[in-house]
VOGU-3710 file (C-alpha; in Angstrom, 3 decimals, decimal comma):
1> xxxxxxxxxx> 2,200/-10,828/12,583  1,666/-14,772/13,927  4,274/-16,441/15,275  4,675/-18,481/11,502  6,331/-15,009/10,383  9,011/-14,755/13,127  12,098/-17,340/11,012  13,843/-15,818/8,477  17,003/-17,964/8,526  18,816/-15,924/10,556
11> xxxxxxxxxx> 21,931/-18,175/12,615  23,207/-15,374/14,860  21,454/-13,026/16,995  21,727/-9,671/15,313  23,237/-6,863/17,358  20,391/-4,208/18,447  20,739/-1,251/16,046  21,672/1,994/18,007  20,337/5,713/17,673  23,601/6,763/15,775
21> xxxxxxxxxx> 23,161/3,949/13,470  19,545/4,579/12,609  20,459/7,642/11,779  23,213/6,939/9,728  20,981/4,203/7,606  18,769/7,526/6,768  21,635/10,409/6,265  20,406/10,484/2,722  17,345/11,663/3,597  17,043/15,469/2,837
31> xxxxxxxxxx> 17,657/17,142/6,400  15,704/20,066/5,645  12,937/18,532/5,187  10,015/16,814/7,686  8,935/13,638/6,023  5,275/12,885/6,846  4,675/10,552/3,832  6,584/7,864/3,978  2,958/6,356/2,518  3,610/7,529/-1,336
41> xxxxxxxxxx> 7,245/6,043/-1,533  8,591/4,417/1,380  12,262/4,406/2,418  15,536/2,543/1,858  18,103/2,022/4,284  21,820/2,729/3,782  23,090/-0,669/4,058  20,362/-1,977/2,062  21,009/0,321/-1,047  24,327/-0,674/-0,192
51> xxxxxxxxxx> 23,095/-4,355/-0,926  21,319/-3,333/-4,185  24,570/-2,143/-5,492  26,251/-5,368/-4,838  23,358/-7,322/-6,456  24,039/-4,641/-9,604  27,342/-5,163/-9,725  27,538/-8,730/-9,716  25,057/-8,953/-13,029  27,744/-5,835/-14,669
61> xxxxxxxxxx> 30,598/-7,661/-13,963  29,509/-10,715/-15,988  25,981/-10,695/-16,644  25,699/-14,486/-18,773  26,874/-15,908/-15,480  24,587/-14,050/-13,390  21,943/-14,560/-15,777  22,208/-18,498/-16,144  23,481/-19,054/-12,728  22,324/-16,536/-9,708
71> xxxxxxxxxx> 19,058/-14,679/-10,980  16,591/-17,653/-10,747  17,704/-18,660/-7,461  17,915/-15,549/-5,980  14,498/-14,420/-6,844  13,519/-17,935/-5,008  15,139/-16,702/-2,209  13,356/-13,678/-1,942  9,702/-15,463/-2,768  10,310/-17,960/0,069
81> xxxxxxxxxx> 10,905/-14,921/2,589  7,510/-13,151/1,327  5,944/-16,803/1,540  6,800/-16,811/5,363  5,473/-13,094/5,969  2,561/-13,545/4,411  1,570/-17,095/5,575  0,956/-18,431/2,204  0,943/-22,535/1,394  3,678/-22,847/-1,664
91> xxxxxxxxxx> 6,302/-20,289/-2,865  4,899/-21,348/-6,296  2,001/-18,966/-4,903  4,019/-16,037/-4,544  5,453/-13,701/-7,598  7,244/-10,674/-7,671  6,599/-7,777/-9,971  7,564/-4,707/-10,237  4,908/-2,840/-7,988  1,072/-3,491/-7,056
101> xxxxxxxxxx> -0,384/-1,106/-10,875  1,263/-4,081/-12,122  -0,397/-6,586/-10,188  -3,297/-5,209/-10,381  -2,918/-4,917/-14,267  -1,776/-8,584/-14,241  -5,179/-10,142/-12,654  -7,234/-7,445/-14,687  -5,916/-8,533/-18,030  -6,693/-12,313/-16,479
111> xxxxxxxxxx> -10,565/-11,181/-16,635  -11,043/-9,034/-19,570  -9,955/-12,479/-21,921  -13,169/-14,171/-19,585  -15,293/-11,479/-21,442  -13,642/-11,578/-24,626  -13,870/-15,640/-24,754  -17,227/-15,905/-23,860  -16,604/-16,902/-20,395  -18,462/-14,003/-19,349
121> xxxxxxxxxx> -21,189/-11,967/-20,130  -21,583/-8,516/-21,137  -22,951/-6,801/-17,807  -21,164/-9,093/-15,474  -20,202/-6,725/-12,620  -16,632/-6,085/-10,661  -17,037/-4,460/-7,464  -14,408/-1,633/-5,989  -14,470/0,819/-3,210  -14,610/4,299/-4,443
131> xxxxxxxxxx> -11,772/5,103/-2,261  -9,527/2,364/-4,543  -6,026/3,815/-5,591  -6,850/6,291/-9,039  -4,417/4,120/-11,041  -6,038/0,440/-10,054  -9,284/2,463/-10,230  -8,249/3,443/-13,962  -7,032/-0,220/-14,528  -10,531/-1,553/-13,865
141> xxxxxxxxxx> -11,889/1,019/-16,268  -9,408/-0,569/-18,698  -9,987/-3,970/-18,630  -13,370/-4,606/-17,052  -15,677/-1,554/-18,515  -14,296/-1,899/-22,132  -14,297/-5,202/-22,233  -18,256/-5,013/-21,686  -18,279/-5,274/-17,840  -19,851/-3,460/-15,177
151> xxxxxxxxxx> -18,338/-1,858/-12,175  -19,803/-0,939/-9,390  -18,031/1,671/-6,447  -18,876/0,808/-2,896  -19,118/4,608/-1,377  -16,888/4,819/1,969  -17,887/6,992/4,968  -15,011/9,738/5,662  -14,900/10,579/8,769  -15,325/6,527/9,476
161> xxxxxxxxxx> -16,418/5,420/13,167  -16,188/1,586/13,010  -15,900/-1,040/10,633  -19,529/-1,754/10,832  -20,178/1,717/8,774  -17,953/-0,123/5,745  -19,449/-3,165/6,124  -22,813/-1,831/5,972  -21,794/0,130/2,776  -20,613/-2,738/1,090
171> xxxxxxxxxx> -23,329/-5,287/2,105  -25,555/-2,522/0,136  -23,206/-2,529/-2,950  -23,461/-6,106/-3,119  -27,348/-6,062/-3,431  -27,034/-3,771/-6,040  -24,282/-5,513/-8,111  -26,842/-8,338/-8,423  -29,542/-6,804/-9,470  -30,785/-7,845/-12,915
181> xxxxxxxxxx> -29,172/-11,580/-12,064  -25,938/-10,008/-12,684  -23,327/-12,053/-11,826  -20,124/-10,640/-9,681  -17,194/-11,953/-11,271  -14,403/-9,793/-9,277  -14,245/-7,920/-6,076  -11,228/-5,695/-5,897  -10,964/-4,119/-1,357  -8,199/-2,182/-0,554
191> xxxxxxxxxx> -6,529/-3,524/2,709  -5,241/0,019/3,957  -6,944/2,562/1,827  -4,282/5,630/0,415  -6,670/8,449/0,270  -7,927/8,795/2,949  -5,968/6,175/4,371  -8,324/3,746/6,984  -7,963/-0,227/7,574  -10,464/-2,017/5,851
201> xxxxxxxxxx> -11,785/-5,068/7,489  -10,701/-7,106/4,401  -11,503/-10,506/6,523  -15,216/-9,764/7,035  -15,589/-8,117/3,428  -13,795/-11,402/1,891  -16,585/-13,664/3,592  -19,178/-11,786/2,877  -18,184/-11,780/-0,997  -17,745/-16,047/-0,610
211> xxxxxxxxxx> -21,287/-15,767/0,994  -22,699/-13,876/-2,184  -21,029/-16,035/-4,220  -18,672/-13,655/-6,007  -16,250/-15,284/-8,274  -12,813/-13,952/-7,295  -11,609/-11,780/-4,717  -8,789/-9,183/-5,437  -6,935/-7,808/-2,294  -4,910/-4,308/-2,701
221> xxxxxxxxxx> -2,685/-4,490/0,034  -0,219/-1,535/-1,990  0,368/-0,119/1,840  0,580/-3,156/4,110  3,421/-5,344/4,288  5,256/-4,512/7,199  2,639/-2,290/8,006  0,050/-4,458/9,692  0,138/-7,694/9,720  -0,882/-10,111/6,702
231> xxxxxxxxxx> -1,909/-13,908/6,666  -3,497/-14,856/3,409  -4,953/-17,943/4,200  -6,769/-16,089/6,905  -8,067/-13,331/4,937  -8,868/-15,966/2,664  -8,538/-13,694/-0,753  -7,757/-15,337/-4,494  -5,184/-12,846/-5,130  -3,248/-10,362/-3,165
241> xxxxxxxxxx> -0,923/-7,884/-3,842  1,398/-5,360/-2,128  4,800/-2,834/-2,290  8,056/-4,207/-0,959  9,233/-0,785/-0,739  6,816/1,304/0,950  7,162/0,202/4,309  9,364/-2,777/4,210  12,884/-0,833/3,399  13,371/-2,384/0,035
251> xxxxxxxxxx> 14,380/-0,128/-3,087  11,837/0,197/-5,620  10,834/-1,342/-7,882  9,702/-3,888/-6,003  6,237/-5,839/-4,733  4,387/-9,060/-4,418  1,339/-10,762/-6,358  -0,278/-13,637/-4,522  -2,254/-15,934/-6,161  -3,705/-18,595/-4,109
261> xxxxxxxxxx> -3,359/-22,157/-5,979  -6,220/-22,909/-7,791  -6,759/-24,083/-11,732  -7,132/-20,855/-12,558  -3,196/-20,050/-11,548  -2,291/-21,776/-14,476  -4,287/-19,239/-16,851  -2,143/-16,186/-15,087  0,268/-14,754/-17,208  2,348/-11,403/-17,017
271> xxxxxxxxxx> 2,149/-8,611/-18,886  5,542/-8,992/-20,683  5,499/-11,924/-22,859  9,527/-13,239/-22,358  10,935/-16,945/-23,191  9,462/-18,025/-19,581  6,406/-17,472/-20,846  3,730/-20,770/-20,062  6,136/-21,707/-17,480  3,878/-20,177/-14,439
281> xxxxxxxxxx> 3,465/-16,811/-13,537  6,429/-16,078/-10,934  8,916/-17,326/-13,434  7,505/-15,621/-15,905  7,831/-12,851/-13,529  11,158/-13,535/-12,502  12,292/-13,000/-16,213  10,761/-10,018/-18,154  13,583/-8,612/-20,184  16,911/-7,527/-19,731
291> xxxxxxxxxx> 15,863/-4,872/-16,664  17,719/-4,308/-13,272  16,232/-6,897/-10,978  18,446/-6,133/-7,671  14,994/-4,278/-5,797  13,732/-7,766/-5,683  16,903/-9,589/-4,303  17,271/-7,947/-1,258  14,979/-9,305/0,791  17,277/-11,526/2,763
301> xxxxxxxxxx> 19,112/-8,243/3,707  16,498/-6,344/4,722  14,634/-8,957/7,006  18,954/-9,127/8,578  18,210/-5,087/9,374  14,976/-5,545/10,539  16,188/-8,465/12,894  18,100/-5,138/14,313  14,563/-3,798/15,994  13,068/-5,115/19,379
311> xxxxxxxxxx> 10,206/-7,490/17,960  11,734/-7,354/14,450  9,012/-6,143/12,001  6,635/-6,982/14,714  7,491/-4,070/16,673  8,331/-1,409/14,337  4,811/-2,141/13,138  3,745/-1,730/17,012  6,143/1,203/17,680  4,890/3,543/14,323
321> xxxxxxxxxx> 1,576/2,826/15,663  1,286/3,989/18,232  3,826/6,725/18,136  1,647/7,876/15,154  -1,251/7,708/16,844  0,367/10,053/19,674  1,513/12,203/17,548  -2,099/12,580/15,689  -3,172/13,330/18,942  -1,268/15,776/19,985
331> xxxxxxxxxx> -1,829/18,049/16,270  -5,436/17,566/16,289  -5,400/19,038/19,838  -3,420/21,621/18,991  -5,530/22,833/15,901  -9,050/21,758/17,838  -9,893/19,565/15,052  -10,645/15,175/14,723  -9,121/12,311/13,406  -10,779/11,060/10,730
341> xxxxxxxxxx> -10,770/7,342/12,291  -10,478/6,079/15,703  -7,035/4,637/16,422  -7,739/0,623/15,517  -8,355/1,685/11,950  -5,340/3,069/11,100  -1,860/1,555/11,152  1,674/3,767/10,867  -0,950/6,305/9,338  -3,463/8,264/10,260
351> xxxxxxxxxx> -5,595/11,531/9,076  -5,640/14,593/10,950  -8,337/17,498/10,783  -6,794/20,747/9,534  -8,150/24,041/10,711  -11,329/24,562/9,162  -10,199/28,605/8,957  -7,470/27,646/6,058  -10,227/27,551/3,507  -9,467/23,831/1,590
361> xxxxxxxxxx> -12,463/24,160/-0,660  -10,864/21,830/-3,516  -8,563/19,708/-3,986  -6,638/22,050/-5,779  -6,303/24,434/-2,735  -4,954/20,858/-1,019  -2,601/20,496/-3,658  -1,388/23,901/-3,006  -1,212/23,883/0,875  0,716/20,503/0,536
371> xxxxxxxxxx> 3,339/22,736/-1,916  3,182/25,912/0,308  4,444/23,877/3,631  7,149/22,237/1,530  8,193/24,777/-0,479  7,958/27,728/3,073  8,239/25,482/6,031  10,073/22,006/5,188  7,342/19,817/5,918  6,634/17,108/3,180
381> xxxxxxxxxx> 2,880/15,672/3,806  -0,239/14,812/1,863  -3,421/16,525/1,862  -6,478/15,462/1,552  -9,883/16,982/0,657  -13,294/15,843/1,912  -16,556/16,924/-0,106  -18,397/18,603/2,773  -22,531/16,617/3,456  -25,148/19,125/2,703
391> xxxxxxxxxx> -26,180/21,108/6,109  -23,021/20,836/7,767  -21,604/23,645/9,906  -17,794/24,871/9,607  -16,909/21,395/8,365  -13,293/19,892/8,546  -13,100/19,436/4,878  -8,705/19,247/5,210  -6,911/16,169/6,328  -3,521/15,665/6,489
401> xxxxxxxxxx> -2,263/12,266/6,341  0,942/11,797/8,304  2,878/8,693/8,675  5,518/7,354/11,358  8,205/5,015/10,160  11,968/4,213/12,217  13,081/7,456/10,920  10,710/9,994/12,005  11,695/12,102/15,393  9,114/14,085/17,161
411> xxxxxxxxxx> 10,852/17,036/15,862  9,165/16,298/12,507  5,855/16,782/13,872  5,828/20,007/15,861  7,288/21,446/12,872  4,219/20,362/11,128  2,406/21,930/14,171  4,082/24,859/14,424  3,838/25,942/10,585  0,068/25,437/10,740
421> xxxxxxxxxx> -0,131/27,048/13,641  1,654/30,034/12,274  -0,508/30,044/8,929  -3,703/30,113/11,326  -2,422/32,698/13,148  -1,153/34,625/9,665  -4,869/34,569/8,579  -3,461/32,914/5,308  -6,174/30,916/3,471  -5,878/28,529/0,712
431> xxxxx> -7,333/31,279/-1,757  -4,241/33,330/-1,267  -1,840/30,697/-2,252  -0,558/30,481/-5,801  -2,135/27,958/-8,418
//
């Protein structure tokens, strides 16, 4: 992250954390088990669940003064520190929600009144990649297709050797989405794909949509805060959106919706109608209900622990990288199998060939080996399974998509080595596993 990202109000210099301590903030974690996919629902420090409990307990003890006096100001608090991270203009540009499906559902709704009004036109096209998240996928489906729109699914290469192969792909989809003198009223790019997880060069594919002249640009970002770095006037999206607590240590339910100042702001509402409503989308986000709201008032907290880490967030982005990245290394050599990107397009996760001799024909026998190395050997990771091309020869068609965050030790992974390894050498295939 730019240098803009580096203040968080901080007076003191914060002592270094030590081994013991990390470990302590993540003795809750189950210690049988190797956790490879931190991806699906982050983490949560001690001290900061420690903080959420606080927050609780100060709306218990007497909730009309926390309601009339703290909440509001609080939530401020916590949109100014995303403001800084993110590099956006105005807080008034930053709202926080409950988690990214809602985001996602908040802009989508935004759209399907432009069909239903008139604004648009039956046949007016979205554009998504086909590797979106299912649930934003099914969101789309929702409130574009019924509403009369038409979506179109950029295809992603997997195995991926450069950006340029993306790029390519979606330069293509954008021909096609204007075909007909269709007009492209949304395009919704992942920043860090899930499954399988690869950066997207969201910069490039913005420009290239304000080049076609696409309407609005939607960026996922559901895996990247404090996982690469994010400036929003320099990816230059309309909205973005990402999870507070998959890899920056809050609880959930927590996450961000960007919505870069424009006229169209004002037309933004959330999904909950409350008493805020018409009074701009992050208060009416910062009041949906009676609902525990202490995920999103920890921020403050958790940029104190993250103060803790040489280079702050900066470096514990730097550090899982590239301990990740050794790590995927050092599996893929040991199974003789590939990555399924080179090491600039992934972040603090990365896909790793499984032996092609394990038989992953489906992505119900991926289900199953994911359930088999929990259940048998302690390792919690996610699978993924990759159509094989027509013609190929003993094709990787397994990945397994590990992650590295502060609390992984090396041990983790040559567990995950050494179970595969032992499967391989059992002759087990994923036939022979139960459904």
């Amino acid at each position: 992250m730019a240098s803009h990202h580096s203040t968080h109000g901080t007076t003191h210099k914060p002592e270094p954390i030590t081994l013991s301590e990390l470990r302590s903030e993540f003795s809750h974690h189950d210690p049988t088990i190797a956790r490879l996919n931190n991806g699906s629902f982050g983490c949560c420090p001690s001290s900061i669940i420690s903080a959420q409990q606080r927050h609780q307990l100060l709306f218990l003890r007497q909730p009309d003064y926390f309601y009339h006096n703290t909440l509001k100001p609080s939530i401020l608090k916590s949109r100014r520190v995303i403001q800084a991270l993110i590099n956006a203009d105005h807080v008034d540009e930053v709202s926080i929600v409950d988690n990214v499906t809602t985001a996602a559902a908040i802009v989508l709704q935004n759209y399907t009144w432009s069909f239903f009004s008139s604004s648009f036109q039956p046949g007016d096209a979205a554009i998504i990649l086909h590797h979106s998240y299912s649930a934003v996928k099914k969101a789309v489906e929702v409130y574009i297709s019924r509403a009369g729109g038409h979506v179109i699914e950029v295809p992603i290469p997997f195995p991926v050797k450069s950006d340029d192969e993306i790029i390519l792909e979606f330069q293509n989809a954008l021909k096609m989405a204007k075909l007909n003198g269709r007009k492209i009223r949304l395009a919704l790019i992942d920043h860090i794909t899930s499954m399988p997880s690869v950066i997207i060069p969201v910069k490039e594919l913005v420009k290239m949509c304000r080049d076609e002249g696409v309407d609005r640009i939607f960026v996922d970002g559901a895996q990247a805060i404090g996982h690469v770095e994010i400036d929003v006037k320099d990816i230059g999206a309309d909205f973005y959106t990402s999870n507070l607590s998959k890899w920056l240590f809050c609880p959930p339910s927590a996450a961000f919706l960007y919505c870069k100042m424009s006229d169209e702001l004002s037309n933004m509402h959330h999904l909950v109608i409350s008493n805020e409503y018409g009074n701009g989308l992050a208060m009416e986000s910062g009041w949906v209900g009676t609902r525990d709201y202490s995920a999103q008032l920890v921020l403050p907290e958790v940029m104190e622990f993250v103060s803790r880490f040489e280079g702050g967030i900066e470096g514990i982005m730097s550090s899982n990288h590239e301990k990740v990245t050794e790590m995927a290394d050092m599996l893929s050599e040991a199974w003789g199998t590939e990555l399924g990107a080179p090491s600039e397009m992934c972040s603090s996760m990365v896909m790793v060939g499984m032996p092609a001799c394990l038989g992953i024909k489906s992505n119900e026998d991926a289900l199953k080996l994911r359930t088999h190395l929990r259940e048998c050997f302690g390792v919690e990771v996610r699978m993924y399974y990759r159509t094989p091309i027509e013609g190929e020869i003993d094709p990787v068609t397994g990945y397994a998509r590990i992650s590295h965050h502060v609390y992984n030790t090396v041990e983790d992974y040559h567990r995950f080595r050494d179970a595969v390894n032992k499967l391989v050498k059992d002759g087990l295939t994923c036939s022979l596993l139960p459904n």
